[in-house]
PAZAKE-609829 format. One record per atom (N, C-alpha, C): residue in one letter; chain; x, y, z. Coordinates in Angstrom, 3 decimals. Example, Ala and Ser with C-alpha at 12.3 -4.5 7.8 and 13.67 -1.06 7.14 Angstrom:
% PAZAKE-609829
<r A,A,<13.190,-5.690,7.800>>
<r A,A,<12.300,-4.500,7.800>>
<r A,A,<13.200,-3.300,7.800>>
<r S,A,<12.850,-2.250,7.080>>
<r S,A,<13.670,-1.060,7.140>>
<r S,A,<12.900,0.030,7.870>>
END
This chain:
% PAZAKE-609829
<r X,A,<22.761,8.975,10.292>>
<r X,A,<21.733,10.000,10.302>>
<r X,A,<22.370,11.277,10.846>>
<r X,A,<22.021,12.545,9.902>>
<r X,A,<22.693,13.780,10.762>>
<r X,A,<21.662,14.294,11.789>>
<r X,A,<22.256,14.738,12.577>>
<r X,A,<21.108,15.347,13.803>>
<r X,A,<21.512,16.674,13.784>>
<r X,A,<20.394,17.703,13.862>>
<r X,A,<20.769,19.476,14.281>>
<r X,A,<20.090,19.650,15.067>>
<r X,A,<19.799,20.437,16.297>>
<r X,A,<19.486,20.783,17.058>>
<r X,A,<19.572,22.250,17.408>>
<r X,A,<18.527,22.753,17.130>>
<r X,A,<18.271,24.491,16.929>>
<r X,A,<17.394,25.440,18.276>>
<r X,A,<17.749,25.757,18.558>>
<r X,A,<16.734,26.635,19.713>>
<r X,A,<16.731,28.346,18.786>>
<r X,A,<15.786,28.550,19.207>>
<r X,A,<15.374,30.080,18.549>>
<r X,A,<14.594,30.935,19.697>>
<r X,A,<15.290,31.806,19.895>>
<r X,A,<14.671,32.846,20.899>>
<r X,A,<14.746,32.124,22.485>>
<r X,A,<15.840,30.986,22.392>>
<r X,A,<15.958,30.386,23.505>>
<r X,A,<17.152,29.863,23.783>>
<r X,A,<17.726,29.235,24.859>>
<r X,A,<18.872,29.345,25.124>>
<r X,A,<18.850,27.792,25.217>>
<r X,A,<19.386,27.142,24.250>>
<r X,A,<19.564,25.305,24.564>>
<r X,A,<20.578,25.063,25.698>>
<r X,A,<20.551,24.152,26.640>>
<r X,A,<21.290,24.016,27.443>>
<r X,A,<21.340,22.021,27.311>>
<r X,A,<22.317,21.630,28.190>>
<r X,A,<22.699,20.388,27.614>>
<r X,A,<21.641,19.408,28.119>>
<r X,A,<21.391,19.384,29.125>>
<r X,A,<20.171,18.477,29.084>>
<r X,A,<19.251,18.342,28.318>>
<r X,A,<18.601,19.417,27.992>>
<r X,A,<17.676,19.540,26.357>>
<r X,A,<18.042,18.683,25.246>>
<r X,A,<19.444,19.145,24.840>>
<r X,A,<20.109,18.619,23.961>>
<r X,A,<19.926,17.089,23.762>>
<r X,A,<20.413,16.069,24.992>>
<r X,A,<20.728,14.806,25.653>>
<r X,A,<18.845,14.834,25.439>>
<r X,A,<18.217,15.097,26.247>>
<r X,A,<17.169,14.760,25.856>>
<r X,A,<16.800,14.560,24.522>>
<r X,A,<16.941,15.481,23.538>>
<r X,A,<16.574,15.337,22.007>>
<r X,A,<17.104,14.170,21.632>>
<r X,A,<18.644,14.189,21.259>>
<r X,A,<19.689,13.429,21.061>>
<r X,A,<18.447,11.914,21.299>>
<r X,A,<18.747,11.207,22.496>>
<r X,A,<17.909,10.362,23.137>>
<r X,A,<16.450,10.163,22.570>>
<r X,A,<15.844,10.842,22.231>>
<r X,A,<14.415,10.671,21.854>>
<r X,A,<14.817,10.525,19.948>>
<r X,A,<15.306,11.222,19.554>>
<r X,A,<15.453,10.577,18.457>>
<r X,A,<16.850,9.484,17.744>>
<r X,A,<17.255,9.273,18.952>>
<r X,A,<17.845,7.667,18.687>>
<r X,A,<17.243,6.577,18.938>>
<r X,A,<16.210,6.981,18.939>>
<r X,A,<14.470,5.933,19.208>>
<r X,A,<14.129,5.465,17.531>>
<r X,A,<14.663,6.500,16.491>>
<r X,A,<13.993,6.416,15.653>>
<r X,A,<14.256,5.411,14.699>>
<r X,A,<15.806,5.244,14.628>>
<r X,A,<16.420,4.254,14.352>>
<r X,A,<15.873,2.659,14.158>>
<r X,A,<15.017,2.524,14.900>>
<r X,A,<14.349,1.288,15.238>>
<r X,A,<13.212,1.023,13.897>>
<r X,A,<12.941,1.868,13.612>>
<r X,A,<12.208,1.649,12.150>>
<r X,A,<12.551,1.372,10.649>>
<r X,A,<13.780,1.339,10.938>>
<r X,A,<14.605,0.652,9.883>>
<r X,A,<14.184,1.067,8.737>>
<r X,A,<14.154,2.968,8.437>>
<r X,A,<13.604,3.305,7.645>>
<r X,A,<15.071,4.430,6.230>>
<r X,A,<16.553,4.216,6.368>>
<r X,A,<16.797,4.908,6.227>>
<r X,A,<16.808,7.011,6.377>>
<r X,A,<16.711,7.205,7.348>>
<r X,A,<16.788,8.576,7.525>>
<r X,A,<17.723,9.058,7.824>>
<r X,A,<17.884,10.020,6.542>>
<r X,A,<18.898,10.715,6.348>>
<r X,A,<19.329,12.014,7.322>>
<r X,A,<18.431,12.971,7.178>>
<r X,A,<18.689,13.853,8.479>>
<r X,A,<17.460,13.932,9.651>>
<r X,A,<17.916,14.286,10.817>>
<r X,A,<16.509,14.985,12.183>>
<r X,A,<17.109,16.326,12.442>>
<r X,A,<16.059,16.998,12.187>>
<r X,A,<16.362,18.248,12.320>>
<r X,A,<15.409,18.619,13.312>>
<r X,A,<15.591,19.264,14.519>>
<r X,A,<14.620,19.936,15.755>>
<r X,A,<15.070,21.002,15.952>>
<r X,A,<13.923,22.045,15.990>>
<r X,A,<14.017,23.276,16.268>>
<r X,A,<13.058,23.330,17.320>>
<r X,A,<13.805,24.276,18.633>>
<r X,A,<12.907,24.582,19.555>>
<r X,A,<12.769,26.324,19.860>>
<r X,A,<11.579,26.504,19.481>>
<r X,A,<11.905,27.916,20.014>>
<r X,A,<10.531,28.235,21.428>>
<r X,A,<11.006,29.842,21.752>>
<r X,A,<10.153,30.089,22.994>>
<r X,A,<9.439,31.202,22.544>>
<r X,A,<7.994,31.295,22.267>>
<r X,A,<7.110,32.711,22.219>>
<r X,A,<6.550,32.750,23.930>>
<r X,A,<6.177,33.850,23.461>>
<r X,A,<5.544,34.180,25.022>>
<r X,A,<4.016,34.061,24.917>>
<r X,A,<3.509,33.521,24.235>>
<r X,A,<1.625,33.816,24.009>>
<r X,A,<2.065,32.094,24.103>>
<r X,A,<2.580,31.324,23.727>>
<r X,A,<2.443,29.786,23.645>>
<r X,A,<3.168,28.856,24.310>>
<r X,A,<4.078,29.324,24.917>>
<r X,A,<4.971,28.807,25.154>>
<r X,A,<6.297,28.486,24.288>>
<r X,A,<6.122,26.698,24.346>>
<r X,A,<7.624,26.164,23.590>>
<r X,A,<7.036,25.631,22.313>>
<r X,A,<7.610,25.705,21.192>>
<r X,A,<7.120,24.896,20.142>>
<r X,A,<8.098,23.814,19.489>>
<r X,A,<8.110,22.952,19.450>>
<r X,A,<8.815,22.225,19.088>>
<r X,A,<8.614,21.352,17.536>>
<r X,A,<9.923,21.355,16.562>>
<r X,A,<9.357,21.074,15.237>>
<r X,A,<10.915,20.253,15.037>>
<r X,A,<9.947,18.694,14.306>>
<r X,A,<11.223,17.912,14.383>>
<r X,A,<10.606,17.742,12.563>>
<r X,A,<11.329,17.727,11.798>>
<r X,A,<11.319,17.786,10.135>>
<r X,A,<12.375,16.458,10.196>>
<r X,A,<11.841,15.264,9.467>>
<r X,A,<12.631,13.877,9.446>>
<r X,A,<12.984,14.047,7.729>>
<r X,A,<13.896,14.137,7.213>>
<r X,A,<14.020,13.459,6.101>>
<r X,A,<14.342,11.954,5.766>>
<r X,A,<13.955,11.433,4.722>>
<r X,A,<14.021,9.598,4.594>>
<r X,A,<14.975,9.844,3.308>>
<r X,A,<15.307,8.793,2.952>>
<r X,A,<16.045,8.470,1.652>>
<r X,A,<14.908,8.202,0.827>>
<r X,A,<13.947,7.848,1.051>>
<r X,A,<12.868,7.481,-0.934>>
<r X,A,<12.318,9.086,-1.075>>
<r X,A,<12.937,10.431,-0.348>>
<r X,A,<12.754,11.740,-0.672>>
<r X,A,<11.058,12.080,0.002>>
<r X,A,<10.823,11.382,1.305>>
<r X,A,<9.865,11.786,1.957>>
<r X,A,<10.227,12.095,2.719>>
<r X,A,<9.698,13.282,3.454>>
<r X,A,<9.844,14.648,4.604>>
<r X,A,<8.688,13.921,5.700>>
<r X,A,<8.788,14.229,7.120>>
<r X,A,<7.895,14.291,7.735>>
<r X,A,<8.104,15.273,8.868>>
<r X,A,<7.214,15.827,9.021>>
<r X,A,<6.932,17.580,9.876>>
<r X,A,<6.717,17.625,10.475>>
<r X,A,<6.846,17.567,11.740>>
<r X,A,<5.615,17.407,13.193>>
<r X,A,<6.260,18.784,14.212>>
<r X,A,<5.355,19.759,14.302>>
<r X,A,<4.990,20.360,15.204>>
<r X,A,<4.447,20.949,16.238>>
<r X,A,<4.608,20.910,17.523>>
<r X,A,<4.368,20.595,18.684>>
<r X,A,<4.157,21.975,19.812>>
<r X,A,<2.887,21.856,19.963>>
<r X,A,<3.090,23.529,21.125>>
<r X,A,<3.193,23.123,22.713>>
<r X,A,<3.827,23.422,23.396>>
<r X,A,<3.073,23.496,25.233>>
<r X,A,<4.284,24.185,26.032>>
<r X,A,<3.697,24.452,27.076>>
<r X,A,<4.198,25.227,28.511>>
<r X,A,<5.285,24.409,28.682>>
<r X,A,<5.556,23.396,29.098>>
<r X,A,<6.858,22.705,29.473>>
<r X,A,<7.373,22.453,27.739>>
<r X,A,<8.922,22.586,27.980>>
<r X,A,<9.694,22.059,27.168>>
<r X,A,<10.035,20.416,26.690>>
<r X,A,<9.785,19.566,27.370>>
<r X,A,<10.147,18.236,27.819>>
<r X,A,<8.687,17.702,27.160>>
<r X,A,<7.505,18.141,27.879>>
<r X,A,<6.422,17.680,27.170>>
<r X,A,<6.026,17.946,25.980>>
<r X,A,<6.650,18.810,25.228>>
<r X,A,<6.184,19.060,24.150>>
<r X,A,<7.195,18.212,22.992>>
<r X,A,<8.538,18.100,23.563>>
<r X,A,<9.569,17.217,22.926>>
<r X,A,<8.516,15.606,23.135>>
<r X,A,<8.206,15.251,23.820>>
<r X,A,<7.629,14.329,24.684>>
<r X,A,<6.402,13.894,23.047>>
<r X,A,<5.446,14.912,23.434>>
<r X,A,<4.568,14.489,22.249>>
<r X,A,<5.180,14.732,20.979>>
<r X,A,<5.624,15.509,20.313>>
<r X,A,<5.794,15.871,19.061>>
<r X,A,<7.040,14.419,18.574>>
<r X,A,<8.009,13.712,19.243>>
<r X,A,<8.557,12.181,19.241>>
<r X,A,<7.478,11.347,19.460>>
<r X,A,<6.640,11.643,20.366>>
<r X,A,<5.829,9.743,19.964>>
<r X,A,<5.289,10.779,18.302>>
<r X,A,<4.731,11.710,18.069>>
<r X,A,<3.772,12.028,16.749>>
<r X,A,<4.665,11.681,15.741>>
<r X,A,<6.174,11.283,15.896>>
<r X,A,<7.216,11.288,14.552>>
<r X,A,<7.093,10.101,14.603>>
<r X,A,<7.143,9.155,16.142>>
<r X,A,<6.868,7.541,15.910>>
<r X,A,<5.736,7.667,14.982>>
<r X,A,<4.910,7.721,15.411>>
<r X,A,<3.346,6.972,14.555>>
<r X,A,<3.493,7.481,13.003>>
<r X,A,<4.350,8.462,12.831>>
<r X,A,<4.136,9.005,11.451>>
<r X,A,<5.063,7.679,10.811>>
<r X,A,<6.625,7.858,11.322>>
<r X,A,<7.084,6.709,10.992>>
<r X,A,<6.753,4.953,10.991>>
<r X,A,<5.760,4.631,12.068>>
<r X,A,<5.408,3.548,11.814>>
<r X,A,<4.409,3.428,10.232>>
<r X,A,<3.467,4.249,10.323>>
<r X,A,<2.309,4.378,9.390>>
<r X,A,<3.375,4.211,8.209>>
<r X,A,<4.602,4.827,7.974>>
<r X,A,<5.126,4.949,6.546>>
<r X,A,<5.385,3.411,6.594>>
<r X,A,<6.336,2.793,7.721>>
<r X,A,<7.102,1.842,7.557>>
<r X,A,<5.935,0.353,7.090>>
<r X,A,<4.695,0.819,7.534>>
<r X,A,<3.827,-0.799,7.561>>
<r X,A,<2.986,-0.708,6.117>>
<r X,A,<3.174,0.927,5.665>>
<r X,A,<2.696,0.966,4.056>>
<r X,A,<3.380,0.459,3.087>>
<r X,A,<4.934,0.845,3.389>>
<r X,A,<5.783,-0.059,2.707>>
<r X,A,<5.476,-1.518,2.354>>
<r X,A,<5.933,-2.116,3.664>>
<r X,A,<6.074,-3.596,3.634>>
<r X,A,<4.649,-4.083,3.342>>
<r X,A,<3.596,-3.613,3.569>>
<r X,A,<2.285,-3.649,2.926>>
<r X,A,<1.996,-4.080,1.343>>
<r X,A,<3.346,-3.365,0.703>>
<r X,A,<2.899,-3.547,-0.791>>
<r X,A,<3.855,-5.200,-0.813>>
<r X,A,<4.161,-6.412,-0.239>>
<r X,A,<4.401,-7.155,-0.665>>
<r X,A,<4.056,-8.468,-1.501>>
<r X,A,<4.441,-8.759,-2.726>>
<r X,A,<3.943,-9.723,-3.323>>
<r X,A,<3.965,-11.353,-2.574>>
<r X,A,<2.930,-11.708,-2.636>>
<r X,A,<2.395,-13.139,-1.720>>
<r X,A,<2.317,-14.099,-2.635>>
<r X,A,<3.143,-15.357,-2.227>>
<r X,A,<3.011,-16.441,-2.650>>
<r X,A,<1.484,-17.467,-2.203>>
<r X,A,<1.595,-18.729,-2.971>>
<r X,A,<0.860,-19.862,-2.721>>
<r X,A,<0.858,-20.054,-1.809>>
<r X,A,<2.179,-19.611,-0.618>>
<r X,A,<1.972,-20.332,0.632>>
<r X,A,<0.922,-19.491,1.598>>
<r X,A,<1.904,-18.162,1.179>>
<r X,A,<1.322,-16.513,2.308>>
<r X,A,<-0.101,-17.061,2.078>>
<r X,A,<-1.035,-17.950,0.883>>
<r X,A,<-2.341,-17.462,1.202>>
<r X,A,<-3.056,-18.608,2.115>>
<r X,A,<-2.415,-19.166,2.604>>
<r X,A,<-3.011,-20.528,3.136>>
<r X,A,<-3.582,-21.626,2.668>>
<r X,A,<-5.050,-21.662,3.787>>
<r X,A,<-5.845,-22.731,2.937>>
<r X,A,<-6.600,-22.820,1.820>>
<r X,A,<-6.659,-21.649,1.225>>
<r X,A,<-7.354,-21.467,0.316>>
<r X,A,<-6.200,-22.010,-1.029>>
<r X,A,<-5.062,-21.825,-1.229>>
<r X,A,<-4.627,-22.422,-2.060>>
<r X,A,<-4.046,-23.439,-1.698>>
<r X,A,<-3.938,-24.591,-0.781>>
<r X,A,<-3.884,-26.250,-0.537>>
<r X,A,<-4.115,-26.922,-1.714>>
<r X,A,<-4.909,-26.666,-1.859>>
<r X,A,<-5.490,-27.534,-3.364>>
<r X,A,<-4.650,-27.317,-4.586>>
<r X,A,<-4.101,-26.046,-4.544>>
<r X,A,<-3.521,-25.654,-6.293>>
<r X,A,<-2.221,-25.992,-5.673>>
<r X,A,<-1.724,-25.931,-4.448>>
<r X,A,<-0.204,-26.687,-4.348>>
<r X,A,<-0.523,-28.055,-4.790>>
<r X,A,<-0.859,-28.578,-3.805>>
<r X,A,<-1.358,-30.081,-4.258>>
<r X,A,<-1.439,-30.733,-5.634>>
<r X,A,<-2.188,-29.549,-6.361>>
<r X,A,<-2.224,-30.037,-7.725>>
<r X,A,<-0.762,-29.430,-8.607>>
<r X,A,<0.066,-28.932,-7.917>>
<r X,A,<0.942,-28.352,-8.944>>
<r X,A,<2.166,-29.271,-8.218>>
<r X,A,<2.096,-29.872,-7.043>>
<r X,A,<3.101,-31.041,-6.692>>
<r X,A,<2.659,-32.255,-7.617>>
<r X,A,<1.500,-32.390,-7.636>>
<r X,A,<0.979,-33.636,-8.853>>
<r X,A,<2.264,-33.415,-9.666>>
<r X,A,<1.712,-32.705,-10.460>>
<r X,A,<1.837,-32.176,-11.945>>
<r X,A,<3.006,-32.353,-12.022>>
<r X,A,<4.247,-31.615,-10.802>>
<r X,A,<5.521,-31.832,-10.923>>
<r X,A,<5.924,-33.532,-10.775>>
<r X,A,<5.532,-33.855,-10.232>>
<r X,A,<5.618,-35.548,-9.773>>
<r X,A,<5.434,-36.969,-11.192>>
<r X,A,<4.116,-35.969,-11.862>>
<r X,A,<4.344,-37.059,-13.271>>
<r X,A,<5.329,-36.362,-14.274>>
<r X,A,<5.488,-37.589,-14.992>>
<r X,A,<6.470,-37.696,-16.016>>
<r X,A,<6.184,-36.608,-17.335>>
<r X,A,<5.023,-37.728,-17.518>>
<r X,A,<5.088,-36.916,-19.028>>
<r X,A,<3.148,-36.173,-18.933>>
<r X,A,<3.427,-34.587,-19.863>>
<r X,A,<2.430,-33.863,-19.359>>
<r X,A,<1.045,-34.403,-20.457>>
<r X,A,<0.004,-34.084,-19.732>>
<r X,A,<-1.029,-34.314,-19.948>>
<r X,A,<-1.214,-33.631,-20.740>>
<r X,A,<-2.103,-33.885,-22.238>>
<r X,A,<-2.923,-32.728,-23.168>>
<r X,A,<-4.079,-33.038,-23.657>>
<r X,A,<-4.601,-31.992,-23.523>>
<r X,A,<-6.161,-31.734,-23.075>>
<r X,A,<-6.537,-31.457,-24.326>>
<r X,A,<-7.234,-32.022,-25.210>>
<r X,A,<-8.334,-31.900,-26.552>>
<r X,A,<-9.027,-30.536,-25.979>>
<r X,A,<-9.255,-29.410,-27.007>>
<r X,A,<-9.928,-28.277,-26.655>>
<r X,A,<-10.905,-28.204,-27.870>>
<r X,A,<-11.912,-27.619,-27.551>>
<r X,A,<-13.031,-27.506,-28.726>>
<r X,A,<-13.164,-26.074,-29.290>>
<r X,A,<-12.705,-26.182,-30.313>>
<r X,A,<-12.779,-25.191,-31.197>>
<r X,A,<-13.795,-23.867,-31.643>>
<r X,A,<-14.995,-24.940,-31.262>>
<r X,A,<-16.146,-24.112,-31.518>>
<r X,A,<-16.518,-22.760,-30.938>>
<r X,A,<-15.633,-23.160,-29.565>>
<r X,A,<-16.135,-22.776,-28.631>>
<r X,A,<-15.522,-20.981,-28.804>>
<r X,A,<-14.349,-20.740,-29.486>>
<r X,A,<-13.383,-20.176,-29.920>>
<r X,A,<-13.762,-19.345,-31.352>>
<r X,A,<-14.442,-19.727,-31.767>>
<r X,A,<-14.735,-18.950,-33.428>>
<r X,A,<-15.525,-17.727,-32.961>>
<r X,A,<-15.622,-16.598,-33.539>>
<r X,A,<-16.064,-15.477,-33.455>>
<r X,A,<-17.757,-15.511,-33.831>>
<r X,A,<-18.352,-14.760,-32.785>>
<r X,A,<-19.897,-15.014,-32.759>>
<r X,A,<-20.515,-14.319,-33.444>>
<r X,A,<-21.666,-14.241,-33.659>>
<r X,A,<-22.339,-12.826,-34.191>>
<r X,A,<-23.336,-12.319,-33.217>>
<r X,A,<-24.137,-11.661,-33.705>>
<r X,A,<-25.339,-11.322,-32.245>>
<r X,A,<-25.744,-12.011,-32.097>>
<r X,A,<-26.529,-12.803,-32.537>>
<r X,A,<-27.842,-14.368,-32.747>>
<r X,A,<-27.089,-15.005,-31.766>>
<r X,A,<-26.052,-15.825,-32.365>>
<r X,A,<-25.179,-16.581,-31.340>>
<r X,A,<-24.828,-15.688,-29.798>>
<r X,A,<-24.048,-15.021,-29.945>>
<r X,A,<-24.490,-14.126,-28.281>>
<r X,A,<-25.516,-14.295,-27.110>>
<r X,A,<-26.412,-14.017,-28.166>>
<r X,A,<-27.375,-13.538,-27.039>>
<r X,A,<-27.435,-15.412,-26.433>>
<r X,A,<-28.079,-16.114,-27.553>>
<r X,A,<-28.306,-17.852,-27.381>>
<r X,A,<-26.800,-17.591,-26.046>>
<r X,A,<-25.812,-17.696,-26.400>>
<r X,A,<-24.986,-18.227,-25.360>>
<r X,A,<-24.742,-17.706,-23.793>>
<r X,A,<-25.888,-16.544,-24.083>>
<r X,A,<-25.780,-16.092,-22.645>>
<r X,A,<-26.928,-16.599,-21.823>>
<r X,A,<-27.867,-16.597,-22.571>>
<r X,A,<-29.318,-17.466,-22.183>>
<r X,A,<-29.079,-18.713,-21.326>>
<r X,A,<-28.302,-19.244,-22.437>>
<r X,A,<-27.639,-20.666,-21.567>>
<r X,A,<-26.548,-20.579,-20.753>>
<r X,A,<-26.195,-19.952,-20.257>>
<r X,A,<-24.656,-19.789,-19.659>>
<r X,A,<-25.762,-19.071,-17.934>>
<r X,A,<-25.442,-20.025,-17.028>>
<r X,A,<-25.872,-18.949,-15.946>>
<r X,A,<-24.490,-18.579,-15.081>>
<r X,A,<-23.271,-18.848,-15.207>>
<r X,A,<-22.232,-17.942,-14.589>>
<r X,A,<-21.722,-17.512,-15.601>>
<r X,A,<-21.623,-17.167,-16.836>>
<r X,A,<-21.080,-15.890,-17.755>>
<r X,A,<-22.075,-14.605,-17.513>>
<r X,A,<-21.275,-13.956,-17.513>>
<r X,A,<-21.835,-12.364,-16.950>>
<r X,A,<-21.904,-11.756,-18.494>>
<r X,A,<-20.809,-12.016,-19.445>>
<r X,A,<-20.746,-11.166,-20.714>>
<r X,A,<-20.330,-12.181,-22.330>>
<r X,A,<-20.404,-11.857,-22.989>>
<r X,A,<-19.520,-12.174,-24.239>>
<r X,A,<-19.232,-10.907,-25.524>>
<r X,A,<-18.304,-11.979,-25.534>>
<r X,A,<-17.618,-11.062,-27.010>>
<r X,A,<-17.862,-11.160,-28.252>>
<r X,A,<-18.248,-10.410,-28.965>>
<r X,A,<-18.799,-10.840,-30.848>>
<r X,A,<-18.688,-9.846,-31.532>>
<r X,A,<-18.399,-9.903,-32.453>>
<r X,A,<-18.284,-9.450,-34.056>>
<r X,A,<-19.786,-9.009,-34.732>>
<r X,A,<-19.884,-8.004,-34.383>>
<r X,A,<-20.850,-6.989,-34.980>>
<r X,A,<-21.007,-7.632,-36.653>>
<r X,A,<-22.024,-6.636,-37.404>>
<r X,A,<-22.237,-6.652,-38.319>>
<r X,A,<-21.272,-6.263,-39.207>>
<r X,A,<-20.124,-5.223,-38.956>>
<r X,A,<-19.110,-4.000,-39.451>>
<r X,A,<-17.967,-4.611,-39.403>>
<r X,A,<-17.835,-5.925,-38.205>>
<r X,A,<-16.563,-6.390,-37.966>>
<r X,A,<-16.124,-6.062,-37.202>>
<r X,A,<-16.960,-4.921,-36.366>>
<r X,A,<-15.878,-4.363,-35.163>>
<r X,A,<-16.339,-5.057,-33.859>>
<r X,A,<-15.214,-5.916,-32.896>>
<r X,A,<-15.595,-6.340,-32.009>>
<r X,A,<-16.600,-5.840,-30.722>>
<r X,A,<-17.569,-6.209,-29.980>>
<r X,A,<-18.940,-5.958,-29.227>>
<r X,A,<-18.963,-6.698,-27.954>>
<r X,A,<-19.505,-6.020,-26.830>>
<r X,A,<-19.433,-6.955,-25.907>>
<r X,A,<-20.823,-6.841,-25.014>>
<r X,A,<-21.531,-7.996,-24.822>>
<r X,A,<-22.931,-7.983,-24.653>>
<r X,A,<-22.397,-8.529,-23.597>>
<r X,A,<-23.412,-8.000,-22.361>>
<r X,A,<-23.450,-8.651,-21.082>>
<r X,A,<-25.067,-8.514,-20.202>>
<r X,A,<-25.041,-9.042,-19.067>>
<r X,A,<-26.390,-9.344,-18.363>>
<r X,A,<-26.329,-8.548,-17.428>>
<r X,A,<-27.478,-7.548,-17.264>>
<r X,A,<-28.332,-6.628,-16.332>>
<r X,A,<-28.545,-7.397,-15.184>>
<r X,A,<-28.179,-6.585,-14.108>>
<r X,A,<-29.352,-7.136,-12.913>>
<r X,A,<-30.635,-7.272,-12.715>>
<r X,A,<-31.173,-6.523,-13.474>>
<r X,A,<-32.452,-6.655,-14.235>>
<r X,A,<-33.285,-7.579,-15.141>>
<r X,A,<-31.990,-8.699,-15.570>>
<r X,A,<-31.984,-9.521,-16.385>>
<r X,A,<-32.534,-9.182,-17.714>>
<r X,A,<-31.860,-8.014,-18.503>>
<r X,A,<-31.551,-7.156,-19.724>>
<r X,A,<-30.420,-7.626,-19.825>>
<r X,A,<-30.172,-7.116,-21.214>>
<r X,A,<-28.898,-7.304,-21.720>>
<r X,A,<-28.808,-5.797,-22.111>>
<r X,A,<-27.282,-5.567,-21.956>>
<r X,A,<-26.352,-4.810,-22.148>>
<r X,A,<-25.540,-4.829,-23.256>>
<r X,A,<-25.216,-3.753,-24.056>>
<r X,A,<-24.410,-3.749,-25.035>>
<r X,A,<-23.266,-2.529,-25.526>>
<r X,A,<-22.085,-3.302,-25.447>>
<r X,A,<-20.682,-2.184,-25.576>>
<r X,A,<-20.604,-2.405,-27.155>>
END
């Protein structure tokens, strides 16, 4: 990681420095690739010290944090924990997007391991007779009948008069709906 360290309208002296240095070899710990820390400190006289640490990352995200107060130290002070939390928030969005197995979900999938250790365990695979009927393209008449009878189908699919496929489904209202 490159580090710069800038004072403007102020005179950096080495403890400052060692201080910075130090507060952002903290950052490291987030195991986020960052490429440069750049801190600039300067001194107005209406505000004091302002302090602005600009992080660049390697996936080409910036983070900005600027910091006002009377002491120098405290304002380094807050504006590093504000680069922590920025950096944690990035780092737990990341690892956030990970794809989860059968196991990650617990007990809720016990059963589909179970059944997919079966499955691996016999020899030769099972085949299941499927009914055809069930499969042929409907018209409206048929539709509507199969939703009547169906109390967990929400919708079906059918073949209009034109040929162009339709999709009828059930109102909360207990209407039917039609795409």
């Amino acid at each position: 990681m490159k580090r710069s360290i800038t004072g403007r309208h102020f005179e950096l002296t080495e403890p400052i420095k060692n201080y910075v240095e130090a507060a952002v070899d903290v950052l490291d710990k987030y195991n986020l690739d960052i490429t440069t820390a750049n801190t600039v400190i300067s001194k107005s006289e209406k505000k004091g010290f302002t302090v602005e640490f600009i992080v660049n990352l390697k996936d080409k995200n910036t983070i900005v944090i600027t910091q006002n107060d009377k002491d120098v130290y405290a304002a380094i002070d807050l504006a590093i924990e504000r680069v922590k939390k920025a950096l944690r928030r990035h780092a737990d969005k990341i690892k956030g997007h990970r794809i989860t197995s059968f196991k990650d979900l617990g007990s809720e999938a016990e059963a589909v391991l179970e059944q997919l250790d079966y499955v691996e365990q016999t020899e030769e695979p099972e085949i299941v007779p499927m009914d055809l009927e069930l499969h042929k393209p409907l018209d409206f008449d048929e539709a509507i009948e199969a939703l009547r009878a169906e109390k967990k189908r929400q919708f079906t699919v059918f073949n209009d008069h034109d040929g162009i496929m339709r999709v009828i489904y059930k109102r909360a209202d207990g209407k039917f709906g039609l795409y």
